[in-house]
C-alpha positions as MATLAB code, in Angstrom:
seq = 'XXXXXXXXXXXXXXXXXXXXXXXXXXXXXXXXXXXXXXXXXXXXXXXXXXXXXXXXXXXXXXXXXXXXXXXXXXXXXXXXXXXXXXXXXXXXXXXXXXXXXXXXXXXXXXXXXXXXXXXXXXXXXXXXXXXXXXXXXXXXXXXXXXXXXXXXXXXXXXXXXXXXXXXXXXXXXXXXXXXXXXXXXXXXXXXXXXXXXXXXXXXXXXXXXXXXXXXXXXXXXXXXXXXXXXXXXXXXXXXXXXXXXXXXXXXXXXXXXXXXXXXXXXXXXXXXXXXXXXXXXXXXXXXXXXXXXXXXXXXXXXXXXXXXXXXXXXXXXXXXXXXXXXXXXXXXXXXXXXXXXXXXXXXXXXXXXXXXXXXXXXXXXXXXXXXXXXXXXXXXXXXXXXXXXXXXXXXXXXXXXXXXXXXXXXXXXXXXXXXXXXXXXXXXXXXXXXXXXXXXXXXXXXXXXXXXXXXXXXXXXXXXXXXXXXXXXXXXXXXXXXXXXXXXXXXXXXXXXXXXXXXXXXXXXXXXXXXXXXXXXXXXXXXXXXXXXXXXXXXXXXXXXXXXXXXXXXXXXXXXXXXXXXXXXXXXXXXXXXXXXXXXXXXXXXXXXXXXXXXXXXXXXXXXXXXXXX';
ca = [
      58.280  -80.522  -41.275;
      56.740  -82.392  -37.789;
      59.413  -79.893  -35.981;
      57.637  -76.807  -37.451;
      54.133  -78.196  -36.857;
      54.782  -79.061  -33.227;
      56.149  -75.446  -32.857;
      52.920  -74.234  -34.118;
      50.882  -76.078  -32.209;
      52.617  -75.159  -28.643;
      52.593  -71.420  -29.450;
      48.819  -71.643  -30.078;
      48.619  -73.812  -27.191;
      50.050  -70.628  -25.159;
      47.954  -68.146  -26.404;
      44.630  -70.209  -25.288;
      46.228  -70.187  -22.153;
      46.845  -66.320  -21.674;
      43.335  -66.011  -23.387;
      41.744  -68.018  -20.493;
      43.222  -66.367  -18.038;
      42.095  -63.199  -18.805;
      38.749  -64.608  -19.468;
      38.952  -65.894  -15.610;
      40.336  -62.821  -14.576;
      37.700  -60.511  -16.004;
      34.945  -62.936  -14.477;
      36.661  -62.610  -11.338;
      36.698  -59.124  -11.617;
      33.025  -59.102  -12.568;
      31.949  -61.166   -9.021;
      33.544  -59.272   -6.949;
      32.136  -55.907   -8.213;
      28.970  -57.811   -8.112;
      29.172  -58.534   -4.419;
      30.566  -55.444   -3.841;
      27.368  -53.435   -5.492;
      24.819  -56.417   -4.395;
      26.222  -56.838   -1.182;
      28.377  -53.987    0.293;
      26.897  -50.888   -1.248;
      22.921  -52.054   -1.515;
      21.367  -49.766    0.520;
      23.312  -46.812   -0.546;
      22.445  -47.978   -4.141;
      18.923  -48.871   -3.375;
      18.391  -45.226   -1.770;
      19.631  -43.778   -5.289;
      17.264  -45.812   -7.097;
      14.283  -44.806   -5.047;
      15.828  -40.786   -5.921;
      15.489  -41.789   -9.234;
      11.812  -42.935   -9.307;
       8.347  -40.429   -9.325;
       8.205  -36.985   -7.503;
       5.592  -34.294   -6.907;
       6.399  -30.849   -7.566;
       4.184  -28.201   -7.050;
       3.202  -25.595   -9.581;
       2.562  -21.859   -8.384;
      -0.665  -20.306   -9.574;
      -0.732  -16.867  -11.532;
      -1.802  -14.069   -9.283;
      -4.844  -12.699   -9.859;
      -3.556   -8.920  -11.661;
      -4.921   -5.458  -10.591;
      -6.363   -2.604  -13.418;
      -7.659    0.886  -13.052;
     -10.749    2.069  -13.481;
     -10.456    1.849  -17.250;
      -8.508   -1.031  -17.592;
      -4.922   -0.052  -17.205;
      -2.775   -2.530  -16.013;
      -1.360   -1.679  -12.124;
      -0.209   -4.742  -11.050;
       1.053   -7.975  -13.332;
       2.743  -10.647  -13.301;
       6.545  -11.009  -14.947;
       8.628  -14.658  -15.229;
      11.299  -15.100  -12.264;
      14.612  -17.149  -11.994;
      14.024  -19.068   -8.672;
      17.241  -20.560   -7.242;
      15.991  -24.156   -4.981;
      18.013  -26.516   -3.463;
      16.664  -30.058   -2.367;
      18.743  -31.450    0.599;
      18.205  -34.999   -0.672;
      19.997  -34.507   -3.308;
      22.286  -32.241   -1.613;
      25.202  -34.774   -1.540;
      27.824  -32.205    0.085;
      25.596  -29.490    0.425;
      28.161  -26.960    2.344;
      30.767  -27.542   -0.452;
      27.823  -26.523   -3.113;
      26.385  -23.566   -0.857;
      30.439  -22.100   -0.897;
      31.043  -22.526   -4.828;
      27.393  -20.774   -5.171;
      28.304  -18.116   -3.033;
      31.714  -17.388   -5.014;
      28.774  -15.545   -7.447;
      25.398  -15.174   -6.012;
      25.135  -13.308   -2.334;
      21.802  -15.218   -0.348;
      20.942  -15.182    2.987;
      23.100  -18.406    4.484;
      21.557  -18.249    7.832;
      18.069  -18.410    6.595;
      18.704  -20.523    4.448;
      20.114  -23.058    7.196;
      17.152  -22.787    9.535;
      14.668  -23.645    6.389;
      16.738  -26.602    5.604;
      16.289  -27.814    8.913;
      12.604  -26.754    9.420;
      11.764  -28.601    5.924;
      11.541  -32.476    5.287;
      14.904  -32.791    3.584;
      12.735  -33.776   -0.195;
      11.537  -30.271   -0.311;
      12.893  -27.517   -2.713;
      13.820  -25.262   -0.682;
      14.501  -21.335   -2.320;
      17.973  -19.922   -1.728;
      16.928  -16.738   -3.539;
      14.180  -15.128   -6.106;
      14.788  -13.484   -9.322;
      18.965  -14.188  -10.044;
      19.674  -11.982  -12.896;
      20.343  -13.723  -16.740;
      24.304  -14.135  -15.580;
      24.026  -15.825  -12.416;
      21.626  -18.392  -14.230;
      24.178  -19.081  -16.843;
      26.893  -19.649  -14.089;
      24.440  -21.943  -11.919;
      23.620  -24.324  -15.409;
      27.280  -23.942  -16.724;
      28.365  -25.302  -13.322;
      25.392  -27.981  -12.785;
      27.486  -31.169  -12.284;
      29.278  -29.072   -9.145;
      26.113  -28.503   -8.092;
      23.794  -31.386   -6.993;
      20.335  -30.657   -5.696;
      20.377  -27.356   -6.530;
      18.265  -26.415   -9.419;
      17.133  -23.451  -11.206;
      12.952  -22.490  -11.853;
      10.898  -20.250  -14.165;
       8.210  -19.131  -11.676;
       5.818  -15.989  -11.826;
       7.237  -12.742  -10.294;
       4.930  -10.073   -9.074;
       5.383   -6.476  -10.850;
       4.384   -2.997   -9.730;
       3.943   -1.730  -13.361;
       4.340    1.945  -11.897;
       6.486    1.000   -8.958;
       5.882    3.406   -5.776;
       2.931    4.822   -7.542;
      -0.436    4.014   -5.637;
       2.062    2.009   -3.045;
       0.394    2.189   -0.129;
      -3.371    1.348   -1.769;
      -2.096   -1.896   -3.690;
      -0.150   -3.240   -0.534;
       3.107   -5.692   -0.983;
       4.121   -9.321   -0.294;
       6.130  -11.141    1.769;
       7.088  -14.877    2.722;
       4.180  -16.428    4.834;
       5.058  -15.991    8.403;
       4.983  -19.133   10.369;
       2.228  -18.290   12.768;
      -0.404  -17.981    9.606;
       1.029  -21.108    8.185;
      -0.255  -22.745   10.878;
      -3.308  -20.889   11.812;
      -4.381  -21.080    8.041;
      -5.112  -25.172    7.592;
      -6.052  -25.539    4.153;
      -3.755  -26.759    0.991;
      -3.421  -23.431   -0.116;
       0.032  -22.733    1.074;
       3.236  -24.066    2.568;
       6.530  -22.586    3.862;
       8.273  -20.342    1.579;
       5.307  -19.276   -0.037;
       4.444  -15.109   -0.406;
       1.125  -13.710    0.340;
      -0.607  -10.469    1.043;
       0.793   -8.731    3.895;
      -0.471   -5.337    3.386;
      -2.784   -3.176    1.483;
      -5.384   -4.455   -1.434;
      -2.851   -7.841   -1.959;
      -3.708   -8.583    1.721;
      -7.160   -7.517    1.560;
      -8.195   -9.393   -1.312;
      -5.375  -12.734   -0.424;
      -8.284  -15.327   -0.986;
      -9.209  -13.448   -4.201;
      -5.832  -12.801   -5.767;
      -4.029  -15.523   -5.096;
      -5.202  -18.693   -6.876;
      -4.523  -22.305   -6.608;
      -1.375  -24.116   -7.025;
      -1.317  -27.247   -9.045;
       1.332  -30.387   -9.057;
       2.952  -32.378  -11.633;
       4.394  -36.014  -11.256;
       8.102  -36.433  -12.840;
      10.895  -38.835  -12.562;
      13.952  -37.704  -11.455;
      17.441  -38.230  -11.270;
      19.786  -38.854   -8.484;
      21.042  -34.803   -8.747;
      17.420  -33.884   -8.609;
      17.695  -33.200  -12.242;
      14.128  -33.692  -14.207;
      14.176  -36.322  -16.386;
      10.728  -36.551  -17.858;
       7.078  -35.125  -16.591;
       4.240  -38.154  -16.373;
       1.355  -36.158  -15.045;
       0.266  -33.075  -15.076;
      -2.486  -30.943  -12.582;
      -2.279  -27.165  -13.829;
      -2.706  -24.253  -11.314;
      -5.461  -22.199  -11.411;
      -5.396  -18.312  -11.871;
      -6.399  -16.284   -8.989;
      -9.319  -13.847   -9.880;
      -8.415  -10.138  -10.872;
      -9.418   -6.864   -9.357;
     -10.653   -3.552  -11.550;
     -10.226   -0.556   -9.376;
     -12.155    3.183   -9.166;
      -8.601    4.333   -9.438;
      -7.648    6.407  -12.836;
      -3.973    6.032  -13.051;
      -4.030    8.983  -15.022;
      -4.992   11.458  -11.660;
      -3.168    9.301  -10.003;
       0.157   10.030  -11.657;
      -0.619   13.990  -11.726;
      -1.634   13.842   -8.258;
       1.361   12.115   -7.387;
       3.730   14.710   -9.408;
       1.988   17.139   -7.532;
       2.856   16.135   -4.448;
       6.760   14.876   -5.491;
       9.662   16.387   -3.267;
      12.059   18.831   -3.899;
      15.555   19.044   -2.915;
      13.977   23.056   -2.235;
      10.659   21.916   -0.504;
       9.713   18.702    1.072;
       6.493   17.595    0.334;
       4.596   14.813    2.482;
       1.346   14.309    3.162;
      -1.738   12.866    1.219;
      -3.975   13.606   -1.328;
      -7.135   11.928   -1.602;
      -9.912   12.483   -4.510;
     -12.817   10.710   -4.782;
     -16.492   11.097   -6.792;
     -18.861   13.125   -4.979;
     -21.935   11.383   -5.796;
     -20.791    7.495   -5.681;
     -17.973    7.741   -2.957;
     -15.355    6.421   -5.568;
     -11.742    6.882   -5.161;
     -10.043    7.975   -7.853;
      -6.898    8.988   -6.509;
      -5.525    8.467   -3.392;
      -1.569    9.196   -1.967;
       0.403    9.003    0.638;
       4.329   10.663    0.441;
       6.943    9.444    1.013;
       6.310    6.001   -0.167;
       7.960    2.771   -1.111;
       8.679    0.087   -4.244;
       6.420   -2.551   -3.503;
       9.073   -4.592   -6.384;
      11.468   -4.383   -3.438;
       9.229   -6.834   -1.516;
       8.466   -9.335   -4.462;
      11.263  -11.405   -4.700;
      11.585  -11.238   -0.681;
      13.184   -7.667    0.572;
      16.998   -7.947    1.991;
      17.332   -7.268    5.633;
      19.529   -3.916    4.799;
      16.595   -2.177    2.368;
      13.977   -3.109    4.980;
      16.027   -2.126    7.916;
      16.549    1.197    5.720;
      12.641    1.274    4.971;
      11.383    0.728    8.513;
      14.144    2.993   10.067;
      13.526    5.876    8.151;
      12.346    9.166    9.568;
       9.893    9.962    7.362;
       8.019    6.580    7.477;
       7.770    5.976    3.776;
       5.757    2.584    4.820;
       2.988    4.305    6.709;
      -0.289    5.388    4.691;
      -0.534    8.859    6.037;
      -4.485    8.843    4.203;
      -5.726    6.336    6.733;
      -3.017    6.151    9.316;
      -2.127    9.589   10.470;
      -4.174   11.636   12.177;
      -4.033   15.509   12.002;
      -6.294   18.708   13.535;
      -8.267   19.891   10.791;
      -7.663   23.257   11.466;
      -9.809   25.392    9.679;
     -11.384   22.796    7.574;
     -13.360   22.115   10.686;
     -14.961   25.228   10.374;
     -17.461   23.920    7.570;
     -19.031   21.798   10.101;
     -19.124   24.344   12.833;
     -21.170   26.499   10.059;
     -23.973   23.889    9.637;
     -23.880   23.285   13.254;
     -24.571   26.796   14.166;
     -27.060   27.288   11.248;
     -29.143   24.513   12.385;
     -29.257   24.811   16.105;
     -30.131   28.613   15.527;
     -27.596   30.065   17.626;
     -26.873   32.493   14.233;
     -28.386   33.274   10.833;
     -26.765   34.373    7.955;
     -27.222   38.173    9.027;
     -25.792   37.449   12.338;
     -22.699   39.798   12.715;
     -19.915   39.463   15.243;
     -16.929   41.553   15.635;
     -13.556   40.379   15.336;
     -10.728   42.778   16.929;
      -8.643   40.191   16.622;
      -8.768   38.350   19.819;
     -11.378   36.396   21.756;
     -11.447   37.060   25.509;
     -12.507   34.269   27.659;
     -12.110   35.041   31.478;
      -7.978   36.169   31.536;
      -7.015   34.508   28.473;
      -7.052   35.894   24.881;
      -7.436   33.612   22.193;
      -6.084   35.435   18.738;
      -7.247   35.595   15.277;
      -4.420   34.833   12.789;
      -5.567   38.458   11.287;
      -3.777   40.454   14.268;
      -5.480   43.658   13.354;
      -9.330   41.544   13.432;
     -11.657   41.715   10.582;
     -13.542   43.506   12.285;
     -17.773   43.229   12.066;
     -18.183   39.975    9.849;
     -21.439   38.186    9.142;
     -20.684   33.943    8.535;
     -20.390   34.417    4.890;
     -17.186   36.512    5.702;
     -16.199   34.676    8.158;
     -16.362   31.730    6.129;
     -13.935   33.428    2.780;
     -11.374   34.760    4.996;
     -11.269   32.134    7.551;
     -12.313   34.598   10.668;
     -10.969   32.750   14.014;
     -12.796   35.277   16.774;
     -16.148   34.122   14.918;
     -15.773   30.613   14.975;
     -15.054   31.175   18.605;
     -17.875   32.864   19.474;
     -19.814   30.411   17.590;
     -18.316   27.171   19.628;
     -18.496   29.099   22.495;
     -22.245   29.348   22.302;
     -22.497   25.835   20.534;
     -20.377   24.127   23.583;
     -17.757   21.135   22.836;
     -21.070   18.150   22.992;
     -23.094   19.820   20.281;
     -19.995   20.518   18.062;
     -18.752   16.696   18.890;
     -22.353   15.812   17.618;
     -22.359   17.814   14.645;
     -18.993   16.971   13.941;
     -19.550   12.651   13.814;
     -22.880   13.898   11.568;
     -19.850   14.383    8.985;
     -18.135   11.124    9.520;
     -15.508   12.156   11.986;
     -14.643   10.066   14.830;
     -15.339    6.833   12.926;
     -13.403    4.883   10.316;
     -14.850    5.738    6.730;
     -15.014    1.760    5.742;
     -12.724    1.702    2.514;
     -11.788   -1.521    3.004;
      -7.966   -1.210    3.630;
      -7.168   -2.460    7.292;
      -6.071   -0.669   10.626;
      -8.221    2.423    8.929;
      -7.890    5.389   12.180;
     -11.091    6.461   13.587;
      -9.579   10.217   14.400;
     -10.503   11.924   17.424;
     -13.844   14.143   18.088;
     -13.619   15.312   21.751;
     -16.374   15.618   23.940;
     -16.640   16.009   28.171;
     -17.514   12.400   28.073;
     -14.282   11.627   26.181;
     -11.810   13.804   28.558;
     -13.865   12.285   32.114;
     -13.067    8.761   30.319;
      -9.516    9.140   28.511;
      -7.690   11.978   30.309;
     -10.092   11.472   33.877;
     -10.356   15.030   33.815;
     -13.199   17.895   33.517;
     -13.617   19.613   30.055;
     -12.771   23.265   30.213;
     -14.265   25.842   28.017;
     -11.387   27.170   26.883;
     -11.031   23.608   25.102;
     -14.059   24.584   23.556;
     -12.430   27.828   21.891;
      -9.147   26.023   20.836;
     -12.017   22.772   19.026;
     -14.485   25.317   17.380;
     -11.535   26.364   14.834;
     -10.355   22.628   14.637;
      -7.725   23.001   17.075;
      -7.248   21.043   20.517;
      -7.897   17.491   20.696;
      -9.417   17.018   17.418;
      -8.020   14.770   15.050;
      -8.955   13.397   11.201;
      -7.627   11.527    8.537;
      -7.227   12.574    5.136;
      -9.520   10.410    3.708;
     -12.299   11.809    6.419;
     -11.762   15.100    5.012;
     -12.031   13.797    1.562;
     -15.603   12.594    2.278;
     -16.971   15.138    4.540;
     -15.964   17.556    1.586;
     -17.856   15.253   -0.652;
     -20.818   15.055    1.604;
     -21.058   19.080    1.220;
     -20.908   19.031   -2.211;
     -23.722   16.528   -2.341;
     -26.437   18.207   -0.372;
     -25.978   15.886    2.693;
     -25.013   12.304    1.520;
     -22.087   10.733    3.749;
     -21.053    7.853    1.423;
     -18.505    4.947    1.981;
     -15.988    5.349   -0.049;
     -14.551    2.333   -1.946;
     -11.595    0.816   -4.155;
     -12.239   -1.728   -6.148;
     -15.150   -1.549   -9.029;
     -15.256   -5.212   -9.380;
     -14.250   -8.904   -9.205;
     -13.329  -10.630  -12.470;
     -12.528  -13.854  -13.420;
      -9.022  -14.413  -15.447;
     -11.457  -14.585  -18.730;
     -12.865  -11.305  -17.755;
     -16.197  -12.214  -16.882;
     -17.694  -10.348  -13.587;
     -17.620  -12.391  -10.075;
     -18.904   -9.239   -8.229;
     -19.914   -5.907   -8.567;
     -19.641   -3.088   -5.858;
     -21.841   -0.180   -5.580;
     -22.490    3.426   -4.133;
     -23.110    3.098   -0.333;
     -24.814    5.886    1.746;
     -23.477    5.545    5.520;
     -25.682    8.298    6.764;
     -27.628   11.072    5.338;
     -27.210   14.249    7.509;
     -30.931   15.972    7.484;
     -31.585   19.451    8.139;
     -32.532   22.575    5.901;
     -31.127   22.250    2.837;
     -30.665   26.150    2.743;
     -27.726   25.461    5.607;
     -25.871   23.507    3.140;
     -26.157   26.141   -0.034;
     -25.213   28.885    2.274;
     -22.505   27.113    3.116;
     -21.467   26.145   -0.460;
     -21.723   29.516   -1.934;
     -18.985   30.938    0.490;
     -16.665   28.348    0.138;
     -16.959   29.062   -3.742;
     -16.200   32.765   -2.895;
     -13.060   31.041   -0.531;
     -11.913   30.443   -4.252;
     -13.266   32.948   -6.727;
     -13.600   35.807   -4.238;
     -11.605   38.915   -3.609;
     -10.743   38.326   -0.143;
     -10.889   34.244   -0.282;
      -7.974   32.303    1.296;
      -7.964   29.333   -1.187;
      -7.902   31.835   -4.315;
      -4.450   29.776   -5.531;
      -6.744   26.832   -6.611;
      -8.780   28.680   -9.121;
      -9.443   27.384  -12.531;
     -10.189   29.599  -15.516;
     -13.568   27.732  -16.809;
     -14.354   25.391  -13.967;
     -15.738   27.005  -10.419;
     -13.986   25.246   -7.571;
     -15.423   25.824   -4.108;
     -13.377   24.811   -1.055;
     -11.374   25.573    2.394;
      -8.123   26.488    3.271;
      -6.591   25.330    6.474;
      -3.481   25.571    8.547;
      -2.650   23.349   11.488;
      -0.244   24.671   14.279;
       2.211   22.260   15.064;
       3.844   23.720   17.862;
       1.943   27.043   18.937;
       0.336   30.147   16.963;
       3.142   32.550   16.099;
       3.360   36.210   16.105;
       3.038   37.964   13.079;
       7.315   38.701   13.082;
       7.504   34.833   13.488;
       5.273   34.143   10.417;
       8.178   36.380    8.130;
      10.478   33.931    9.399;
       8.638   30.598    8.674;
      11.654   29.650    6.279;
      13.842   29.878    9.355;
      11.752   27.584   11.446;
      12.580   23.723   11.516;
      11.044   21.431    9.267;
       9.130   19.210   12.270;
       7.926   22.754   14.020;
       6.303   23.822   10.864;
       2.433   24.070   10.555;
       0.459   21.474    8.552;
      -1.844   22.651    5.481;
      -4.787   22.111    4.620;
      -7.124   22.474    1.709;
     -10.637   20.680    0.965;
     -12.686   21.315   -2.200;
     -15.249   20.048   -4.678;
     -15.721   21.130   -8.464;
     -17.698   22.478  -10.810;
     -19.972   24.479   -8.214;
     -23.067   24.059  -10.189;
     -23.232   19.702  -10.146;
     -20.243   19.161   -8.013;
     -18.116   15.715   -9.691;
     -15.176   15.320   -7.719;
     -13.775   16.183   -4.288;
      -9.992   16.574   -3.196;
      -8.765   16.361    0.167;
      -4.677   17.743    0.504;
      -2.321   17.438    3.800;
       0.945   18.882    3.422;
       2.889   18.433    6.300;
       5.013   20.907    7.304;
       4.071   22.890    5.005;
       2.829   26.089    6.499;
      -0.315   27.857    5.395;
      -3.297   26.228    3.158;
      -3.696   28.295    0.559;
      -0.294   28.649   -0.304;
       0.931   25.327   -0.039;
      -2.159   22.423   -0.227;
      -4.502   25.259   -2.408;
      -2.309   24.585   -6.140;
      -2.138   20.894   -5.586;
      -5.600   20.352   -5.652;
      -5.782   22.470   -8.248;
      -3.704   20.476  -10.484;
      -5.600   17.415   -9.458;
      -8.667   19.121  -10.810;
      -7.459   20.501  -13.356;
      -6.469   17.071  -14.642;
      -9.895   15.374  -13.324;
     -11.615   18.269  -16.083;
      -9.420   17.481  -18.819;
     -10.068   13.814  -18.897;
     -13.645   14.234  -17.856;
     -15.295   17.448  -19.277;
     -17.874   18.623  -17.875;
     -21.463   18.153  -19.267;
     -23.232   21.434  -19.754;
     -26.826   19.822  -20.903;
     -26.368   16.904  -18.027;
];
């Protein structure tokens, strides 16, 4: 019995001993992982910990949205998957950048340069709007992927994509020169802002303010919890004088064919109040293209392009106006008395002027024509008799009287001032002497002459009116996100052009007979119940042709083609709208510019009858 006792008692003895061993052991274990964390790896540890500790991230504002005239949304703004990175985080940030671009393509070099431009606690965006997919793959994958993080941000949206594209403008990433130049807390690198049309015009309005929150983070970057909160502030929204509805029919209108290419502008506009309610340019562009930040191959494309789709031929190009020009040579004739209404020249169809012969596009002449005439079929040799008698300063007089030669003031920026030639211009520009047979080639709006679209669009207008050159203008209004008004904008008269108001009527009542007469060039814009009054035009591009080239004009190539022109204002009795159309290329203007306009009217009267009793 003492034998089994003592047996019992060493075997316990032994398993106290193994027990306090591995108590040691573990202890020993313990201290040296201690000193190893406490003493080997501190700072590295101590750098986590201050990851892992209060942040400020900074919350985009809502831009300020666009509307029409009645309220239709233009421009809004849509939620965006925004791919960041923080190189702080970053542990291995090559190794992530190369397992992210296994799915999602971004611009690497870029992306380098802003990681080394930034302070490295920055997010930095490696690219805007990643579809539904590529978000799945980035969270599914997070733990490969430290520092880089995925967030819900507001996306600008074109609600009617190229429609109106060159009027509402685009953005782009702030370029580093404005960044700079700007010094206030309203932006930092990476951030988009206007860089063209109304969202440039109207940055300071649209774009808001950011606000901040405070969180706590982890050592990936990763969000743990938000402390504080500062929310952003909405930028302020803008109501246009636009009706999307014209806009869209005017737009149609002007739409190419694979048959027949069709650009150019269109600009219509309210003839007493100088409102734009329409205004295009063709070809044009997706401003959505620019929103999440445009790829170097679609603006490459864009800016390469032959046909300019990024250039806003209503403001930017400038064009002879051809025949349109001979509206103001009318008045200008009528009031400095060098005809009356009964005046009658002859037109055999040429206009001698020492050796040279300057032709009528009517080779057999129209033979004895009073201004009226003249006017309705668009007689040449008369309107260079008249400017022959008038001389190049009087015309160049009459002509800035009608807002040529100056910008118009809409608001949008690098608006052309066109071109009104005069012998002071030609001593000062070309340091030579005016000749009179420039005189011939200006009086039928030929030569040196040049306009805009939206010139034509107003001096129309200004006809219409009895005399009133208005600035035309965009936007209605300035609203608050709530909707209540900030501003209001108003009719603007730039110049009234004074003289007998008989000169104007005359005037009127033959380009109403351009329309509704017999013999009238612009007869293809004609409406059933509404009386349109207006002027064809056609601009040679290279030189006049002969009457065998003009059967041809098919045969001719697209850049040698002449422009066309047609201006016009509706009803005749208490004009409403005016409508301005350049088709380039696109030969004679009443057969190509003439049914556009109509349309647009047509349209205009159907949303907008006409008052009978007003």
């Amino acid at each position: 019995m003492f034998r089994y006792g003592t047996e019992t008692n060493d075997a316990l003895k032994k398993k106290i001993r193994v027990f306090a061993t591995l108590v040691i052991f573990s202890f020993f274990c313990l201290s040296v992982r201690i000193w190893y964390l406490q003493i080997l790896k501190w700072q590295y540890l101590t750098g986590l910990s201050e990851n892992n500790r209060i942040r400020m991230v900074s919350l985009p504002p809502y831009r300020g949205t666009i509307k029409d005239r009645n309220g239709e949304t233009l421009v809004s703004i849509r939620p965006s998957f925004n791919l960041y990175i923080t190189p702080e985080d970053a542990r291995d940030s090559d190794s992530s950048l190369n397992f992210l671009e296994k799915k999602i393509s971004f611009q690497r070099d870029k992306l380098k340069t802003n990681m080394k431009r930034e302070k490295s606690f920055k997010d930095i965006l490696i690219k805007a709007d990643i579809s539904r997919e590529q978000v799945a793959f980035v969270e599914e994958n997070n733990m490969r992927l430290p520092g880089i993080k995925i967030k819900a941000e507001p996306l600008r949206n074109y609600v009617y994509k190229d429609l109106m594209s060159h009027v509402l403008g685009y953005l782009g990433e702030i370029s580093k020169s404005k960044l700079k130049s700007s010094n206030n807390p309203f932006y930092s690198q990476g951030d988009f802002v206007g860089k063209n049309g109304l969202e440039n015009v109207f940055e300071s309005t649209l774009r808001g303010r950011k606000g901040h929150k405070e969180v706590e983070a982890d050592v990936s970057g990763r969000e743990l919890k938000v402390l504080r909160k500062l929310a952003s502030e909405s930028g302020d929204n803008l109501v246009l004088t636009l009706d999307v509805r014209i806009q869209e029919e005017l737009e149609k209108a002007m739409s190419s064919t694979p048959e027949k290419i069709r650009n150019g502008s269109v600009v219509a506009m309210k003839v007493q109040t100088g409102e734009i309610l329409a205004i295009a340019s063709k070809p044009s562009f997706d401003p959505n293209e620019f929103a999440a930040g445009i790829t170097p191959g679609n603006w490459k494309k864009l800016v390469n392009d032959e046909m300019h789709p990024l250039q806003n031929r209503s403001i930017h190009s400038q064009y002879p106006p051809g025949s349109t020009y001979k509206i103001a040579v009318a008045y200008a004739a009528l009031e400095e008395g060098v005809i009356d209404p009964e005046t009658t020249i002859y037109c055999p169809g040429h206009f001698k002027l020492g050796r040279g012969r300057y032709r009528c596009w009517k080779k057999r002449g129209h033979g004895a024509v009073k201004l009226h005439d003249a006017l309705v079929q668009s007689c040449d040799v008369f309107f260079y008799t008249v400017g022959h008698r008038l001389g190049i300063d009087t015309l160049a007089r009459y002509a800035k009287k009608f807002g040529f030669g100056v910008p118009t003031g809409l608001g949008l920026s690098r608006e052309k001032s066109g071109l009104v030639p005069s012998t002071q211009w030609k001593i000062e520009n070309r340091k030579e002497p005016w000749l009179l047979g420039e005189t011939i080639s200006a009086s039928i709006g030929q030569g040196y002459n040049l306009v805009t679209p939206l010139q034509q669009a107003n001096m129309i207008a200004s006809v219409a009116n009895g005399g009133m050159l208005l600035k035309p203008y965009l936007v209605k209004r300035i609203e608050e996100p709530g909707g209540k008004t900030i501003k209001e904008f108003f009719p603007e008269i730039k110049e009234r052009i004074t003289g007998n108001s008989e000169s104007f009527e005359f005037i009127r009542k033959a380009l109403r007979d351009v329309v509704n007469g017999p013999k009238g060039t612009g007869k293809r814009s004609r409406l059933k119940d509404i009386i349109v009054s207006g002027k064809t035009g056609t601009v040679q591009v290279v030189r006049m042709k002969s009457d065998g080239e003009k059967d041809k004009e098919d045969e001719t190539p697209y850049k040698y083609r002449d422009h066309a022109w047609f201006v016009a204002f509706a009803p005749y009795e208490k004009p409403e709208i005016a409508v301005a159309v350049l088709v380039e290329h696109g030969g004679h203007g009443g057969a190509a510019a003439a049914p556009i306009a109509k349309k647009i009217f047509k349209k205009y009267f159907q949303l907008y009858p006409p008052n009978p009793s007003a």
